[in-house]
TORKOL-375327 format. One record per residue: x, y, z of N, C-alpha, C, O in turn; residue in one letter; chain. Coordinates in steps of 0.05 Angstrom, whole numbers, plus 32768, in hexadecimal, padded with zeros to 4 digits. Example, Ala and Ser with C-alpha at 12.3 -4.5 7.8 and 13.67 -1.06 7.14 Angstrom:
<atoms>
n_east:n_north:n_up:ca_east:ca_north:ca_up:c_east:c_north:c_up:o_east:o_north:o_up:aa:ch
8108:7F8E:809C:80F6:7FA6:809C:8108:7FBE:809C:811D:7FBE:80A9:a:A
8101:7FD3:808E:8111:7FEB:808F:8102:8001:809D:810C:8017:80A1:s:A
</atoms>
This chain:
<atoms>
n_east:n_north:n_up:ca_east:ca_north:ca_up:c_east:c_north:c_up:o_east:o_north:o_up:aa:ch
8011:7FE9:8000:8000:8000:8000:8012:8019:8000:8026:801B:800E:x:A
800A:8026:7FF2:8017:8049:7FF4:801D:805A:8007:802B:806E:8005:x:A
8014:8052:8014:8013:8068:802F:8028:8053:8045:8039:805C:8055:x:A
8024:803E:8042:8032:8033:804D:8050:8030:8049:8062:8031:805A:x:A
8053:802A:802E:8073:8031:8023:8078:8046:802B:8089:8047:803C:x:A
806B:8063:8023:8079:8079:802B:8086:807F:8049:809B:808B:804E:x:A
806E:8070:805F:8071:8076:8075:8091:8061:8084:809D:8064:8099:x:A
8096:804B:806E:80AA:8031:806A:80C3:8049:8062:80D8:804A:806E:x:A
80BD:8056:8051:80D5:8065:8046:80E1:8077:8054:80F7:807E:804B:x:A
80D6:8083:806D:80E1:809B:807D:80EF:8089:8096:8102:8093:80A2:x:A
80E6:806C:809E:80FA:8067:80A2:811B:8069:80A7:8126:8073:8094:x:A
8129:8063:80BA:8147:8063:80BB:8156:804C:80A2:814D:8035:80A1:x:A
8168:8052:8092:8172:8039:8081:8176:8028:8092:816F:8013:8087:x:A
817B:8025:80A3:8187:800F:80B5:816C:7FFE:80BC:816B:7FE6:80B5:x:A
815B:8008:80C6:8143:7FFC:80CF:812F:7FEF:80B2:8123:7FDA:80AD:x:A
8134:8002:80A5:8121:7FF9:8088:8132:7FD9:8079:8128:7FC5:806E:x:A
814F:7FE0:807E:8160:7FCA:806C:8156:7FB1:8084:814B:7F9F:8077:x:A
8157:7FAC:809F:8158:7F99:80A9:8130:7F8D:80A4:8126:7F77:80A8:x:A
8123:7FA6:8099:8107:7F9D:809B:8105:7F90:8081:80F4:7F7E:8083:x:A
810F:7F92:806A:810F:7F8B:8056:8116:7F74:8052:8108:7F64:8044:x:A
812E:7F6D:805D:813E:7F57:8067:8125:7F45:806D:811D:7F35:805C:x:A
8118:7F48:8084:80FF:7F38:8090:80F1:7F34:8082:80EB:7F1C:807E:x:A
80E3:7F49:8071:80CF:7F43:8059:80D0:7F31:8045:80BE:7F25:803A:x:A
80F3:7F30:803F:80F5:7F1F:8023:80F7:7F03:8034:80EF:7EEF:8029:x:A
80FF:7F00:804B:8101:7EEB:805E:80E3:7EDC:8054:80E2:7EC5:804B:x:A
80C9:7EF2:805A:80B5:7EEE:8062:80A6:7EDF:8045:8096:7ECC:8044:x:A
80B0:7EF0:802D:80A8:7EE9:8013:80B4:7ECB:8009:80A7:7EBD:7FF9:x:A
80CC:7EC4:8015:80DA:7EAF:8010:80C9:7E94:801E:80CA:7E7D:8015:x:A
80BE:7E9B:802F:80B2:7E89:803D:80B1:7E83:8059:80A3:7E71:8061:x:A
80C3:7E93:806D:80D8:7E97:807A:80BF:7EA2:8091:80A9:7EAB:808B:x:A
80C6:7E9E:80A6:80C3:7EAF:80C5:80D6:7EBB:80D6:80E0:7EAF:80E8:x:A
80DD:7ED6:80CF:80EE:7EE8:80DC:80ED:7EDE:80F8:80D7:7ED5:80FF:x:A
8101:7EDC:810B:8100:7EE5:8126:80F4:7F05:812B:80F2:7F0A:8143:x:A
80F0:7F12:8121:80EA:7F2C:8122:80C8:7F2E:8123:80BD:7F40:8130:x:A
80B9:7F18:8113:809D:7F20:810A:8094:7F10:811D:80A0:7EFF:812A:x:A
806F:7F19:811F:8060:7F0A:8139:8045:7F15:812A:8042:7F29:811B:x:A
8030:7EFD:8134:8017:7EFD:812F:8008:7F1C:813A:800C:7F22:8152:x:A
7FF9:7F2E:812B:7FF7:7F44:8132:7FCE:7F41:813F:7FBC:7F4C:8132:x:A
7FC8:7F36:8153:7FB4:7F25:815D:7F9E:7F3E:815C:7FA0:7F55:8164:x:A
7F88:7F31:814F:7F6A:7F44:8157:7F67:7F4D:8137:7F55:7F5D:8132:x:A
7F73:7F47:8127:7F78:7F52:8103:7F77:7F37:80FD:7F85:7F2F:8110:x:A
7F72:7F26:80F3:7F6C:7F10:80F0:7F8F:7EFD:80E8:7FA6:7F05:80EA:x:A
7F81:7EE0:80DF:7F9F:7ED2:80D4:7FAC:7EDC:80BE:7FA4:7EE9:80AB:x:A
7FC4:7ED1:80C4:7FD3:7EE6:80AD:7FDF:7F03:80B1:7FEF:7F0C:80A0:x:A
7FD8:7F11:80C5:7FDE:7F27:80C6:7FEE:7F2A:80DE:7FE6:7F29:80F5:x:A
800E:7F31:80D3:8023:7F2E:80E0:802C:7F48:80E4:8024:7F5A:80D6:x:A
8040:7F4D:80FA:804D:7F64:80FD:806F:7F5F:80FE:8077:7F4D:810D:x:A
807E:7F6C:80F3:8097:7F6B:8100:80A1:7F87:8113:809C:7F9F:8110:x:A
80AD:7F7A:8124:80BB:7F8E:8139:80D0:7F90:8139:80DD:7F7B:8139:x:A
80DF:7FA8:8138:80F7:7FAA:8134:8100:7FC3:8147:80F5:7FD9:814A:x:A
8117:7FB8:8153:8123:7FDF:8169:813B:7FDE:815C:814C:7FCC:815B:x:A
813C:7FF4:8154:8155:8000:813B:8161:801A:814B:8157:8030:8149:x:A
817C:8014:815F:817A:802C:8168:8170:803A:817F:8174:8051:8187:x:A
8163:802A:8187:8152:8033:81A2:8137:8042:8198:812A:8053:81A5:x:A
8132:803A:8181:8116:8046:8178:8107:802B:816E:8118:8019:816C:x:A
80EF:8022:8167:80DD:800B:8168:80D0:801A:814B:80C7:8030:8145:x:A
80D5:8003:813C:80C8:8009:811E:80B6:7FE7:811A:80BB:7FD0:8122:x:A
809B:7FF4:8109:8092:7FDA:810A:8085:7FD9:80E5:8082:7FED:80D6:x:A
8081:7FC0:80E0:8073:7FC4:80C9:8060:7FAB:80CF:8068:7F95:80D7:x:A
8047:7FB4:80CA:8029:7FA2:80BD:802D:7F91:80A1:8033:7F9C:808B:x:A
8029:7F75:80A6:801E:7F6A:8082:8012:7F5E:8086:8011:7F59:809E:x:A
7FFC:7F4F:8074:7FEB:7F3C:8072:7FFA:7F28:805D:8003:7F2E:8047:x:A
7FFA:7F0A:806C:8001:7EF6:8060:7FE5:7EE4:8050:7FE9:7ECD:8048:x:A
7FCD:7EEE:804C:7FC0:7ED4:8046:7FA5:7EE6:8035:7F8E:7EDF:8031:x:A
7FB1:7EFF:802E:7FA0:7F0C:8014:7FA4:7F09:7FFD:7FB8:7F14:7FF3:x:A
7F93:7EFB:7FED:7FA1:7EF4:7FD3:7FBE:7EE0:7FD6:7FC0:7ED0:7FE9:x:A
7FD1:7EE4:7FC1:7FE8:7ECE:7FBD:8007:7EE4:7FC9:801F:7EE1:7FC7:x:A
7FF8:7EF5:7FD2:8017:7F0C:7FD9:8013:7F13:7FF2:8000:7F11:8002:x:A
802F:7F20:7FF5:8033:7F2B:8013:802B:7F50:800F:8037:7F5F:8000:x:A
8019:7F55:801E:8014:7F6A:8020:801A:7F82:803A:8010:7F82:8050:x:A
802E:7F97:802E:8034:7FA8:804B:8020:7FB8:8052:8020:7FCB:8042:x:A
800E:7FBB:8063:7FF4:7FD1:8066:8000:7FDF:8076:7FF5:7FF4:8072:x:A
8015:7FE3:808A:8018:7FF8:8097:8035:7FFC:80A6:803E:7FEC:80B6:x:A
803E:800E:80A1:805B:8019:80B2:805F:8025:80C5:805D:803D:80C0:x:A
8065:8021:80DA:8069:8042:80EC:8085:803E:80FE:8094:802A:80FE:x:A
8087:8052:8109:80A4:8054:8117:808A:805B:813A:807C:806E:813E:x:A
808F:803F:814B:8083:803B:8166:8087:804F:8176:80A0:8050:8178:x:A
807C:8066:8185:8083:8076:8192:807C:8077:81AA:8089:8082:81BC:x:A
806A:806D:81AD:8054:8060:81D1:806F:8057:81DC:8082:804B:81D2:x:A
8068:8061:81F6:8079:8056:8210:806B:8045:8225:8073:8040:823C:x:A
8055:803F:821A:8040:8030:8228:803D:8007:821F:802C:7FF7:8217:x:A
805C:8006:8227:8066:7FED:8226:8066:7FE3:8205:8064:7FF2:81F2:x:A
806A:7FC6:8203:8062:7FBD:81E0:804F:7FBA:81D0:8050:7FB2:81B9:x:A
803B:7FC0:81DC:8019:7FBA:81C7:8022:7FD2:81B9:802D:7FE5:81C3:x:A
801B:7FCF:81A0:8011:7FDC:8189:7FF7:7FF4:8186:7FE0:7FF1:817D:x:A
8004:800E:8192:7FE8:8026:8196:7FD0:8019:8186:7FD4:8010:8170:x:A
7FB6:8018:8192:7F99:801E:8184:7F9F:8029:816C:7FA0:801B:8157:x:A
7FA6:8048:816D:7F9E:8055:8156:7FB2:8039:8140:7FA5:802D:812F:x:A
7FC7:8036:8141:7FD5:802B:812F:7FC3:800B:811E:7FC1:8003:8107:x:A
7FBA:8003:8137:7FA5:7FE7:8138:7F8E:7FF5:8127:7F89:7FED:8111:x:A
7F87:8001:812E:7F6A:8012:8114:7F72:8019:8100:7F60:8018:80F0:x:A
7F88:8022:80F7:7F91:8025:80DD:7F98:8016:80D3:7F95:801C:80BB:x:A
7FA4:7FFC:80D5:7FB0:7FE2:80CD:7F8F:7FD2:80C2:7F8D:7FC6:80AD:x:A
7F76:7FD7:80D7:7F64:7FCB:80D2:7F51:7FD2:80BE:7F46:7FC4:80AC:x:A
7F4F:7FEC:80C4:7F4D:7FF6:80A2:7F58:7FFC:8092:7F4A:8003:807F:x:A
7F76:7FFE:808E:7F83:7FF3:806F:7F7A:7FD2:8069:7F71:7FD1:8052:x:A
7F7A:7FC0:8071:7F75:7FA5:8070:7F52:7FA6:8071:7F4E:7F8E:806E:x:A
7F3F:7FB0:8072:7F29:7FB0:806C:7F26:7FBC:8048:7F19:7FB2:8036:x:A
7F3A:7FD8:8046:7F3E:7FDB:801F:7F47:7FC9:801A:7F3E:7FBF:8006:x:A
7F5B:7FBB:8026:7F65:7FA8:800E:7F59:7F93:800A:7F56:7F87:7FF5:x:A
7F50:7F8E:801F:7F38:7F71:8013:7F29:7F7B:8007:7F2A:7F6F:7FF2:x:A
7F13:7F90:8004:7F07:7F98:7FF5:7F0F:7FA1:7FDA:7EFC:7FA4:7FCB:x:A
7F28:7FA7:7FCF:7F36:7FAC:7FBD:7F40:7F8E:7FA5:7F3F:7F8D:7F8C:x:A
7F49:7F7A:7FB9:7F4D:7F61:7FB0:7F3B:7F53:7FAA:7F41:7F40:7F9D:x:A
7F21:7F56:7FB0:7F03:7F46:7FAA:7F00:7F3E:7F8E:7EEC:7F32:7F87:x:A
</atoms>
């Protein structure tokens, strides 16, 4: 998704090259030590976590839309309110993944 690359692109190189790393991991067939079931978004929908730096970058995909790996969402973690993944971030992940199923139909 668009918005999501862009938000993938501001990124640190450092953090983007090791996420990429994971992805092609992920496309290969592969389970990063890095990625984890992203629960309450249905199957398939994984997150990787990564601390680059002492900063927490994460990226959203869906494994089981259509025949591809799909990134719906990027962000650089800023909550200090331990490891869950902010609401607002969980509502946006849930409706990018509500267009895309509706888009892939």
């Amino acid at each position: 998704m668009k918005a999501a690359r862009r938000d993938f692109e501001d990124f640190p190189q450092g953090a983007r090259d090791n996420l990429l790393d994971a992805l092609t991991a992920v496309a290969d067939g592969g389970h990063p030590s890095i990625a984890k079931p992203l629960t309450g978004l249905g199957s398939g929908v994984m997150e990787l976590a990564l601390r680059h730096r002492g900063d927490a970058f994460r990226v959203v995909y869906a494994l089981q839309i259509g025949a591809e790996i799909w990134v719906v969402h990027a962000f650089q973690k800023k909550s200090k309110s331990g490891i869950a993944t902010p609401k607002q971030e969980i509502d946006l992940v849930r409706e990018r993944l509500k267009r895309l199923r509706e888009i892939l139909r």
